[in-house]
C-alpha positions, 0 to 999 in steps of 0.5 A, a space after each residue: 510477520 516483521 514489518 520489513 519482511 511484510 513491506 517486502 511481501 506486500 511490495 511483491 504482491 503489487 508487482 505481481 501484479 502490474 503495480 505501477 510506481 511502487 514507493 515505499 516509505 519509512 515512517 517508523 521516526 515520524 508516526 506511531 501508526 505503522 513502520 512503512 508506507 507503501 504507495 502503489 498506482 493502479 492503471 484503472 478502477 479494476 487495477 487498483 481493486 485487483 492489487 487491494 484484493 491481491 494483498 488481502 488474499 495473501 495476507 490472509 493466506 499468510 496468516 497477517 491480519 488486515 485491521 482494515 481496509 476501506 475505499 473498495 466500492 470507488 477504487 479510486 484509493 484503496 487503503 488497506 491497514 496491516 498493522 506495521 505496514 499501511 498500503 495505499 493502492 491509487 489511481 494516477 490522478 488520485 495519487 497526483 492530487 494528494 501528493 502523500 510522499 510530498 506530504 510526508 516530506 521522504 525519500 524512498 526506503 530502497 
């Protein structure tokens, strides 16, 4: 699947389900590790693994390989890696702390 068509069926994965504060950043000038950043904030430890499940199972039924997937056991942030798009699903407070779209100094993609 092409990044931005990915970026895209990841964006409606987390909608689906109620992501909260969805962020989608272009990386692709500033990193070699992916083309896009999504950020999305889950309202619970429950929420956040729901959304990390939901686009593992359509990921996986689309044929788009996860090439890794850690913090599932917290769910304070779920990072999930698809190749040309990396997800980040996170708690509020998680995601106010580690302020990733200040860290990568950028404005939305849409």
């Amino acid at each position: 699947m092409k990044a931005k068509k990915l970026r895209d069926f990841v964006e409606t994965a987390v909608t689906d389900l109620k992501g909260q504060n969805i962020v989608i950043m272009d990386i692709s000038k500033m990193s070699s590790i992916a083309d896009y950043m999504l950020v999305v904030t889950g309202t619970s430890n429950r929420h956040v693994r729901s959304l990390a499940g939901e686009v593992e199972k359509r990921c996986k039924e689309q044929g788009v390989a996860i090439l890794g997937m850690e913090g599932q056991d917290g769910a304070e942030w779920v990072l999930l890696d698809l190749g040309d798009v990396i997800v980040h699903v996170m708690q509020a407070a998680t995601r106010k702390l580690y302020d990733l779209e200040s860290l990568w100094k950028l404005t939305p993609a849409k």
